[in-house]
FITILO-890908 format. One record per residue: residue in one letter; x, y, z of N, C-alpha, C in turn. Coordinates in steps of 0.02 Angstrom, whole numbers, plus 50000, padded with zeros to 5 digits. Layout:
<nodes>
aXYZXYZXYZ ...
</nodes>
This chain:
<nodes>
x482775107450801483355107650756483835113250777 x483405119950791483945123850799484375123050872 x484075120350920484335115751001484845113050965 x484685110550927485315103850930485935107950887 x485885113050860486385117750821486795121550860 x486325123150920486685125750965487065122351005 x486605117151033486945110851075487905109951045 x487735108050974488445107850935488995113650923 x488785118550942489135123650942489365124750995 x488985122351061489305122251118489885119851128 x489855111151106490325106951104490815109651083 x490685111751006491245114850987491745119451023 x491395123051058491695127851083492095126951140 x491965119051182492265117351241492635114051206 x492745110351145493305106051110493915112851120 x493605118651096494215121651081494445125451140 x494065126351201494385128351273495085122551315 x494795116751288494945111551306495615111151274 x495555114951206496335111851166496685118651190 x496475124951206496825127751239497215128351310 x496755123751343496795124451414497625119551421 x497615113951349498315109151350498875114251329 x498835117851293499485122951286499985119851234 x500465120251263501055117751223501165110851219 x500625106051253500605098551259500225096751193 x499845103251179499825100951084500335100451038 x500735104551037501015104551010501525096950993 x501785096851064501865088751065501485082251074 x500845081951080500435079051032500445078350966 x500145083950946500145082750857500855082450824 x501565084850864502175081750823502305074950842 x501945072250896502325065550899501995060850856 x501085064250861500645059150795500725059350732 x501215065950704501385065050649501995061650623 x502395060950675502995056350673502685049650649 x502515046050697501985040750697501655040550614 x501295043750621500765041950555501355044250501 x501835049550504502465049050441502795043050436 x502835037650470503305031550496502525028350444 x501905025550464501465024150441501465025850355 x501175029550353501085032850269501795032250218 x502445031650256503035031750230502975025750214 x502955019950256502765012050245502345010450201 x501885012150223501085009550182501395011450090 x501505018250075501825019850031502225015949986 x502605015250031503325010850001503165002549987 x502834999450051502314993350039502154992349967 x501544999849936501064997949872501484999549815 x502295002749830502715001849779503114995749747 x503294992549829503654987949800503034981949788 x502494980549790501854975949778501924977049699 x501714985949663501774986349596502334981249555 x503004985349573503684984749579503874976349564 x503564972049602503504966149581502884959649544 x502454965549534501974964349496502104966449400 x502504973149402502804972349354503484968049312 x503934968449352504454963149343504044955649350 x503414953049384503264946849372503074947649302 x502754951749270502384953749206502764953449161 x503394955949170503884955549103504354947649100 x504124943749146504404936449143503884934749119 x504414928049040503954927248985504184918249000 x503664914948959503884908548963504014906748882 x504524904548863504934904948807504874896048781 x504604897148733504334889648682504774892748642 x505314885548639505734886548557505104879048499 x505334882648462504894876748404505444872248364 x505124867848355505644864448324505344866348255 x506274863248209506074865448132505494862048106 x505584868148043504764865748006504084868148028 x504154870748091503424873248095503464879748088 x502714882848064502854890448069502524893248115 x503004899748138503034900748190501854904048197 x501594907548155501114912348130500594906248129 x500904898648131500204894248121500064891448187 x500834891048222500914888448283500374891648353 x500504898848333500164903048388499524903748372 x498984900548319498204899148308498244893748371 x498934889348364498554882048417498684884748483 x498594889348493498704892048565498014898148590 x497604895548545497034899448568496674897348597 x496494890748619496204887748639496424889048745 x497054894248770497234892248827497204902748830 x496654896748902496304906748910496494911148943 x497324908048961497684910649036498274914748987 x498214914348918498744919048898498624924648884 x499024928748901498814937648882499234942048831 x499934939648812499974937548756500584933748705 x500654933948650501114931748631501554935248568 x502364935448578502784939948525503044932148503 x503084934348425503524927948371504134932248371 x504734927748401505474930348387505504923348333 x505784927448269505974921148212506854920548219 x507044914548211507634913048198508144919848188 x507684923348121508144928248084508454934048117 x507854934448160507754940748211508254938548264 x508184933848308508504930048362509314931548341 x509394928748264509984930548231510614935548258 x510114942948228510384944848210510404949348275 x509834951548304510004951048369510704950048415 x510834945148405511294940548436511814940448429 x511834942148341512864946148309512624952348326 x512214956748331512374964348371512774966148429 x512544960948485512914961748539513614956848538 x513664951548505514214949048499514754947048417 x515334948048427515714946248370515544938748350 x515114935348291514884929148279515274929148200 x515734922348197516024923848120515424918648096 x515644920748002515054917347969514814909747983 x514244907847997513904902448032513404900747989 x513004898047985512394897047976511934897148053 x511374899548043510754899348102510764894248114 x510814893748185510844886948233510224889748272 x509844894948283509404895948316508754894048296 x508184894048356507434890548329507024896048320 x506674896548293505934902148303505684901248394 x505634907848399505514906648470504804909448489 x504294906848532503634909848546503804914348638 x503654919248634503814922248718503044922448727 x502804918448793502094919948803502074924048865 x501664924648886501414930348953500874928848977 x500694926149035500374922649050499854929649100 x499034928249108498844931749148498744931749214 x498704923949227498904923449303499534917449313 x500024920049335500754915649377500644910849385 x500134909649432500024903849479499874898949416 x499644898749366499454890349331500244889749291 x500694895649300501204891949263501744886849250 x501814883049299502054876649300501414872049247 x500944871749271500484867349233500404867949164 x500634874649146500614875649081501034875549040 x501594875549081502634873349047502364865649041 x501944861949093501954853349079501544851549008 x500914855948999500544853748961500944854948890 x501234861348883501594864348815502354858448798 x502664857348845503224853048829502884845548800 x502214844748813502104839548755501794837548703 x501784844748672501674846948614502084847548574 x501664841948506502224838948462502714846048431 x502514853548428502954858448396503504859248427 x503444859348502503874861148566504414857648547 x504954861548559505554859448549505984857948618 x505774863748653505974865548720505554868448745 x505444872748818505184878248837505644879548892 x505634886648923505864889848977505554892849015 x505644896649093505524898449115505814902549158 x506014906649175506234910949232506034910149323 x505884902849335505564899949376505754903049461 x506514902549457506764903549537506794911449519 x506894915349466506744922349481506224925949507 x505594922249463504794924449491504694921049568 x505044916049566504754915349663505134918749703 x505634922349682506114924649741505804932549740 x505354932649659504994939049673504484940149705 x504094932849704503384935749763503604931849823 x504304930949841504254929349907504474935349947 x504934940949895505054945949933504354951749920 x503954950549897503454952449913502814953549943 x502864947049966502614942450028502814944350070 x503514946350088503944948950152503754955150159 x503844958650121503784966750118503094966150148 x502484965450116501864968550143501644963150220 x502014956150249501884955950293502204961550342 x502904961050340503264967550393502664972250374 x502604974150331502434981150338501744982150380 x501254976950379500654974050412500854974350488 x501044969850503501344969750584501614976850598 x502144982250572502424988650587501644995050591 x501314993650562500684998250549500234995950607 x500074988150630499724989550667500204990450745 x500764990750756501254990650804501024998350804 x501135003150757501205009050734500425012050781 x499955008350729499435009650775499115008350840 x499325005950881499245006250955499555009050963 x500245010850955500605016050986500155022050973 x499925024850917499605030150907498775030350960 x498615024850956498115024351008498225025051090 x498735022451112499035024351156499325030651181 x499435034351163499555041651142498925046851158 x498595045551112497875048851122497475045951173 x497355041951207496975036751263497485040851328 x498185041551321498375045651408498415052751397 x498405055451328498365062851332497625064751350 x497035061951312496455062051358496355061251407 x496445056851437496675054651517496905060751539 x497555064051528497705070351571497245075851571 x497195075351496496445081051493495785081251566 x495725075451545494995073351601495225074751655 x495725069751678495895071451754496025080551778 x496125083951739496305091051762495605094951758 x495235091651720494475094251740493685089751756 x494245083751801493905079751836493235081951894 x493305086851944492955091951976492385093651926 x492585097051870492025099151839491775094451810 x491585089551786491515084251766490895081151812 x491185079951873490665079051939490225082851951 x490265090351953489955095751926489325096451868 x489795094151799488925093151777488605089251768 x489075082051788488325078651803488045076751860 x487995080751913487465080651952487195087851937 x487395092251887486595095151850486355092351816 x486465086251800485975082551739486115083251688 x486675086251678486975086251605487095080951587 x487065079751504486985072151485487715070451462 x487745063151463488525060651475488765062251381 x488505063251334488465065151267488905072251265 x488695077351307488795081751311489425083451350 x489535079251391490125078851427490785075351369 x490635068351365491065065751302491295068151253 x490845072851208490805074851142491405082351149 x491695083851177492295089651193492735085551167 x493045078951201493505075051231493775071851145 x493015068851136493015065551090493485068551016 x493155076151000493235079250962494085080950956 x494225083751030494955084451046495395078650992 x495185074551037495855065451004495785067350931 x495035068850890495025068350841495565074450801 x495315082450823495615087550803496705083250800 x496665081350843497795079250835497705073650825 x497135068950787497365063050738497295067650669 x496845072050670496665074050607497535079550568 x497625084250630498275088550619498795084450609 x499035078250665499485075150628499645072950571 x499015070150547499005066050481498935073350421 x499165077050442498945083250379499925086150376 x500065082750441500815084350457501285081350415 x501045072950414501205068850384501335068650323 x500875070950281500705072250217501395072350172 x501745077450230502405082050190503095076650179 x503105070550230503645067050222503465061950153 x502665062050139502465057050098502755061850021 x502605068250024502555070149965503435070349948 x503805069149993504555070649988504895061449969 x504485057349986504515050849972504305047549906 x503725052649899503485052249823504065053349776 x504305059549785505085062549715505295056449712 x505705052049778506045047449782505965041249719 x505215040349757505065034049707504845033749661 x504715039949623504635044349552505445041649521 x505925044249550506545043349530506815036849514 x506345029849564506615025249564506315022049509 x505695022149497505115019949448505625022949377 x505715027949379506215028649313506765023749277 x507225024849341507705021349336507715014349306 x507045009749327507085003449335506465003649254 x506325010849244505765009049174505325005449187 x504925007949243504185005949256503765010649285 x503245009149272502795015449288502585015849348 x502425021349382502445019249443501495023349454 x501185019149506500385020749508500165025849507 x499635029049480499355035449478499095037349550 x498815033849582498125032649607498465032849698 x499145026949702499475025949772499445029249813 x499765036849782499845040649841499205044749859 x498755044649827498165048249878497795042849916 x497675036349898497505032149938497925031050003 x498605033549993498925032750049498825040050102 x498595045850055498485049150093497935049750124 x497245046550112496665045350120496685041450180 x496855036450182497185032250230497365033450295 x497785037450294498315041150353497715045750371 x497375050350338497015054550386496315049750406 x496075045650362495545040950409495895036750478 x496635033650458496835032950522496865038250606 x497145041150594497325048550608496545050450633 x496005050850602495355052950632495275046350680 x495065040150639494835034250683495205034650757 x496075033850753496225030750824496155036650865 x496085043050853496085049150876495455049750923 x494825046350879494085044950919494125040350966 x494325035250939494275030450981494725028651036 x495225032351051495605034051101495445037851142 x495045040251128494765047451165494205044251202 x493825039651160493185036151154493335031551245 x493845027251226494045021951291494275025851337 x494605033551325494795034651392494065037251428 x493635042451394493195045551413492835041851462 x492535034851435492255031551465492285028251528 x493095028551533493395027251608493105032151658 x493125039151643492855044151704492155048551684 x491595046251658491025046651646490705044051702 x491155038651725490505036551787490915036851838 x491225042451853491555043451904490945049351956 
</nodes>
């Protein structure tokens, strides 16, 4: 146990000869991987906003049953228990609809021409055509509505958003893999000689790798800690926008997004390191 403590301390210690021996090529390393993974985390970000973003606006589209006269509105919505896809339902009465209605506009004296209206809310989208067919032939139904071409134009731009953003992240990520795969590469090659060196003492190829390895990892790990700062300046943003539009915006997003970026940030960092290493191990 205590061999192998040392063994690791070794490593350690050539990880960090190794990150010295690059100089100022860290530096541009870890700013170009944080560019990268800021471009990444800025996306990914913005992605699980606008996903919310139109998960709420699908939420506040209601499907609107007018009743015809004579029924009441309080007996109507018992016969709607039976449909397990609703989540829920507001009674707008005539009176309400009313008066409503002369608030925002000059209406001279009339009598109510309006119906009792049911607004439902459905829990999943997708059965709602089937359920505008089944309700319109129901003897109360007077009418029904729907907000139909609004909600598809909303999950189609939502659909759009998280494919781009899919394709840009993994574009994002090879580039970032690419990056770390020739800066290792330069690494190795400048202490290619020594390399040949210890293993024909028999030093084990573990021991050789595990420097290299650590390196890619140390400037996926710094970038993505770099990153952090454009996310948290993106956050105010969409704090501001979530206001504006009176929706809440996720508790939870932005650390998953930051969670994210540094597991990225570690992963391609290894595994870049991982494919180049292996190129001159058996040299």
């Amino acid at each position: 146990m205590n061999t192998e403590i040392r063994i690791f301390f070794r490593i350690l210690g050539e990880t960090v000869k190794g990150i010295q021996r690059s100089r100022w090529m860290n530096l541009v390393i870890i700013t170009t991987m944080a560019a990268i993974l800021s471009i990444f985390a800025c996306l990914f970000r913005s992605s699980l906003f606008v996903s919310h973003f139109v998960s709420e606006i699908g939420d506040s589209i209601e499907v609107s049953v007018y009743l015809k006269p004579g029924n009441d509105p309080k007996e109507t919505v018992k016969k709607f228990s039976a449909y397990k896809n609703i989540k829920s339902i507001k009674i707008i009465t005539k009176e309400e609809a009313w008066k409503g209605l002369k608030e925002q506009i000059d209406i001279p004296d009339l009598d109510n021409p309006l119906p009792d209206t049911l607004r439902i809310k459905l829990e999943d989208k997708t059965h709602v055509k089937k359920f505008i067919k089944t309700v319109k032939k129901l003897e109360f139904a007077e009418d029904v509505q729907y907000a139909e071409q609004l909600a598809d134009n909303i999950a189609r731009v939502g659909h759009f958003i998280n494919t781009a953003a899919l394709i840009i992240i993994i574009i994002l990520g090879s580039l970032t893999f690419s990056i770390i795969n020739n800066t290792i590469h330069l690494v190795i090659e400048s202490r290619k000689q020594e390399i040949e060196i210890m293993r024909m003492m028999g030093v084990s190829d573990w021991y050789i790798k595990a420097p290299y390895i650590f390196q890619g990892i140390f400037y996926g790990f710094s970038g993505a800690i770099l990153s952090s700062i454009s996310l948290v300046v993106l956050q105010s943003y969409l704090k501001n926008l979530s206001e504006l539009f009176y929706i809440t915006i996720a508790p939870h997003n932005t650390q998953i997004v930051i969670i994210s970026v540094l597991l990225m940030g570690i992963a391609v960092g290894a595994v870049g390191s991982v494919f180049s290493v292996r190129k001159y191990i058996k040299v």
